[in-house]
C-alpha positions in Angstrom: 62.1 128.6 112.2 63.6 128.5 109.0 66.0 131.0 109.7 67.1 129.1 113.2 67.6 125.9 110.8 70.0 127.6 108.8 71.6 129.8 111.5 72.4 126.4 113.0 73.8 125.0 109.8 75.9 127.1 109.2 77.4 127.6 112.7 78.2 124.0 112.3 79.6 124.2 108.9 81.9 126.6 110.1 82.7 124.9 113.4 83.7 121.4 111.5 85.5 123.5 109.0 87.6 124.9 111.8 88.4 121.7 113.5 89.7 119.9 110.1 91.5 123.5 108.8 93.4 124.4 112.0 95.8 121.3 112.5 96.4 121.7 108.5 97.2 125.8 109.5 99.1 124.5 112.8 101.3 122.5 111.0 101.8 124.5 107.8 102.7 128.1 109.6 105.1 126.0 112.5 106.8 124.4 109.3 108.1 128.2 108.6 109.1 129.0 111.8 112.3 129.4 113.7 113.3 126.2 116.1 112.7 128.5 119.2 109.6 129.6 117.9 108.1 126.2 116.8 108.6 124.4 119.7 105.4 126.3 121.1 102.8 125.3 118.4 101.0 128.1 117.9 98.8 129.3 115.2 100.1 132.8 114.9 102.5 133.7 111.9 106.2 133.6 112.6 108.6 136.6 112.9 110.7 135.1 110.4 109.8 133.1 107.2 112.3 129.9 107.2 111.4 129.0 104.0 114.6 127.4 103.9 113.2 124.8 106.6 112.0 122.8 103.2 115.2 123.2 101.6 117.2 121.6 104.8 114.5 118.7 104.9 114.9 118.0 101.2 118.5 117.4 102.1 118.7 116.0 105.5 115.8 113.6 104.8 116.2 112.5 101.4 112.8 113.8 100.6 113.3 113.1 97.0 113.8 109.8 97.1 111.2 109.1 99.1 108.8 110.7 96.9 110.3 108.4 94.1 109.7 105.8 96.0 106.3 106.3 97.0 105.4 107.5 93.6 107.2 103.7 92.0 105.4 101.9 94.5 101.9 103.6 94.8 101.7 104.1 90.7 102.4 100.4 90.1 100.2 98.9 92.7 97.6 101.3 91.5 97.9 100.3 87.9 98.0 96.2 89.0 94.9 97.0 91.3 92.4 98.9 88.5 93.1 96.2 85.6 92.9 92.8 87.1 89.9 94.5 89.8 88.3 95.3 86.8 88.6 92.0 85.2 87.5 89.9 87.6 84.7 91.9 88.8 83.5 91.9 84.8 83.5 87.9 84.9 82.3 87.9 88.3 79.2 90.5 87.9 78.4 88.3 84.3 78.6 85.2 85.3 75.7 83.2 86.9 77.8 79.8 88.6 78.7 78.9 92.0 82.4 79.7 91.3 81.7 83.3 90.5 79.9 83.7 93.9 82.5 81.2 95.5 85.6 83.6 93.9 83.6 86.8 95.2 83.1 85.5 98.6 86.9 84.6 98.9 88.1 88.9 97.9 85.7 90.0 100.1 87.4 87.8 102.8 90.5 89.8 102.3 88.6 92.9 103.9 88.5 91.1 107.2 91.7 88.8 107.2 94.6 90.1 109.1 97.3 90.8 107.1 100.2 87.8 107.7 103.5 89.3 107.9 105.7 86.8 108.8 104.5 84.1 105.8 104.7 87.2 103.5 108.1 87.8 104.3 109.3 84.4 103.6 107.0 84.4 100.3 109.1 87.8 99.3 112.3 86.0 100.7 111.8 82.8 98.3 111.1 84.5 95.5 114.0 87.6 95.7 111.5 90.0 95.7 112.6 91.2 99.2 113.8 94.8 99.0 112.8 95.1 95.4 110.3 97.6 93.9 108.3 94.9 92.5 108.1 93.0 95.4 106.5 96.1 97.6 104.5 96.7 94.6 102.8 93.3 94.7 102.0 93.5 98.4 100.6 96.7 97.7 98.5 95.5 95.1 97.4 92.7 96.7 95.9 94.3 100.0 93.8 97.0 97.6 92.0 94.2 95.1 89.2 92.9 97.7 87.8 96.7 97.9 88.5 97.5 94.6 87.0 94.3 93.1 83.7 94.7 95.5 83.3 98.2 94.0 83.7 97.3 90.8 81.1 94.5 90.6 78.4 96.9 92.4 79.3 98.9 89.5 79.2 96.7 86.6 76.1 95.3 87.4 74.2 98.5 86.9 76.0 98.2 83.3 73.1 96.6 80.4 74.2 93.0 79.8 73.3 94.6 76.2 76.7 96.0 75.8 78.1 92.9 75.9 75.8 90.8 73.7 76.3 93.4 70.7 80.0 93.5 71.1 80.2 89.9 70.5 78.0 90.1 67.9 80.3 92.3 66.2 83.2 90.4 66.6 84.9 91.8 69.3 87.3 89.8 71.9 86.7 89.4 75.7 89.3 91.6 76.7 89.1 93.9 73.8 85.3 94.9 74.8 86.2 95.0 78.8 88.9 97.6 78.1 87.3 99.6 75.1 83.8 99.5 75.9 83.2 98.0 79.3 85.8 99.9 81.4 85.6 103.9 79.8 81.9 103.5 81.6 83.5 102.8 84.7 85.4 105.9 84.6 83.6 107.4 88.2 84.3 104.5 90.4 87.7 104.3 88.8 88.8 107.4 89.9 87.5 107.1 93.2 89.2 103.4 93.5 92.7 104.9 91.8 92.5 108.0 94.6 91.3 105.4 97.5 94.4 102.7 96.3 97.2 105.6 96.2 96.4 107.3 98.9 96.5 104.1 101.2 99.8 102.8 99.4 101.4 106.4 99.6 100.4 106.2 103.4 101.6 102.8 103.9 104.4 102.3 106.6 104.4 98.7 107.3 104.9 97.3 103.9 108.4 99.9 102.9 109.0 99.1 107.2 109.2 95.2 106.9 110.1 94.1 103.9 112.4 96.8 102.3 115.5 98.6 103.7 115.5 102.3 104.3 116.4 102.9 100.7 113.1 102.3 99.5 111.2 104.0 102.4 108.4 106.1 101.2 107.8 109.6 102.4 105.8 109.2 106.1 108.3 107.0 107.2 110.8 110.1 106.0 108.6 111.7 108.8 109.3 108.9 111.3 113.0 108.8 110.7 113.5 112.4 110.4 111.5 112.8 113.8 114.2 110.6 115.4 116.8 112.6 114.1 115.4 116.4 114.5 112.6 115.3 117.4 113.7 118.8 119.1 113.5 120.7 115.8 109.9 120.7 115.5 110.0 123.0 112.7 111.4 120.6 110.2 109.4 117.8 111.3 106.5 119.7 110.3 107.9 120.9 107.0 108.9 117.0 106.5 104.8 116.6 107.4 103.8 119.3 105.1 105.7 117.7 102.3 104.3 114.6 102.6 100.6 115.2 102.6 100.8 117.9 100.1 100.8 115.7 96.8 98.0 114.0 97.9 96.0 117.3 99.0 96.3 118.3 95.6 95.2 114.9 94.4 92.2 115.3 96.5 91.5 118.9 95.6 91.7 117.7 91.1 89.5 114.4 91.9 87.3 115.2 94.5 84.2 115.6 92.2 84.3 111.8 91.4 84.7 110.0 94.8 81.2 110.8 96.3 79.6 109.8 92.8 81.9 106.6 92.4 80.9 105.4 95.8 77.4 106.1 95.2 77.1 104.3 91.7 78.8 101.2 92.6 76.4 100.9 95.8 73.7 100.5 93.5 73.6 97.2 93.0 76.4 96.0 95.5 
């Protein structure tokens, strides 16, 4: 029986394996293949290497400043997100009034909420932060802070209300003892929260699609204008796909280890 039972397990493990790895191998090996060739979107390797497919995306799609762009955007809405999630789930996980609970209620509602386009816009409009970097970041920032700032309390209420008692007692500021002894403990669901918060900015479409010019466009929408452009040159669409998913494969593949152990400590005590 035992033998069955793993048999079985590993047929499966091999089957899922196959079903997430073969669109990644589909699209990698077309990406290097003639036009003629591509068009058919098959998994054998090509006759030719066209390595030079990435070369003519990086110049006909402005690859590189997409990547900029993303990189501006998701890195600063990141950064935003982590230190005033932080913050306010600190005050909110300490504290013991109705405000606390009242303030947590209102982020979580921010999970459920459509987001509202049209008021945004004319927010972004009144302010001149339409088609600016800051403005896109701020948007950014704000749809990731009700998820980050519900992981973050689960999380700091496992932290001993101990810690904070003896760094006032020695003195030390609020925000001094968040960021130099409160927050290096939060270092798993950080990670996880910094990988979750990138990945959905860098994927983003609609904030860099409504409320910025194609100047400022991050890399998938590269892949939606390019497609327009080359849709019957499928192997430079998939080089264009290739190129955008890659930096956050890698990002995946350094930080994997903490995401299942940040979303598991910060359940805790949700």
């Amino acid at each position: 029986m035992k033998v069955i039972k793993k048999t079985v397990y590993y047929v499966t493990t091999v089957f899922l394996t196959l079903v997430f790895v073969t669109p990644l191998w589909m699209v990698f090996i077309n990406s290097v293949k003639e036009k003629k060739d591509a068009r058919f979107f098959a998994l054998g390797l090509p006759s030719v290497w066209r390595w030079d497919n990435y070369e003519t995306v990086i110049k006909a799609g402005n690859v590189l400043r997409a990547f900029f762009n993303g990189l501006i955007v998701s890195g600063g809405s990141v950064l935003i997100v982590l230190a005033f999630s932080s913050i306010a789930a600190f005050v909110i996980s300490r504290s013991t009034s109705k405000w606390a609970k009242g303030a947590y209620y209102t982020f979580l509602c921010g999970l459920v909420i459509p987001v509202a386009f049209v008021p945004t816009y004319l927010i972004l409009d009144t302010l001149k932060l339409f088609n600016t970097y800051m403005g896109l970041i701020l948007v950014s920032a704000t749809y990731g802070l009700p998820m980050s700032i519900f992981l973050y309390t689960g999380f700091v209420k496992t932290i001993p209300r101990e810690l904070d008692e003896a760094a006032f007692l020695d003195g030390c500021p609020p925000l001094k003892m968040v960021f130099e002894i409160i927050f290096p403990l939060l270092k798993p669901i950080t990670i996880t929260l910094f990988i979750f918060n990138f990945v959905g900015c860098w994927n983003d479409i609609q904030v860099p699609l409504y409320f910025s010019n194609t100047a400022k466009w991050n890399l998938p929408l590269t892949v939606y204008n390019f497609y327009g452009t080359y849709g019957s040159s499928w192997n430079l669409v998939f080089a264009d796909i290739v190129m955008t998913v890659l930096p956050l494969l890698v990002l995946h593949l350094v930080c994997q280890k903490y995401i299942i152990a940040g979303m598991t400590a910060g359940a805790v005590k949700g």
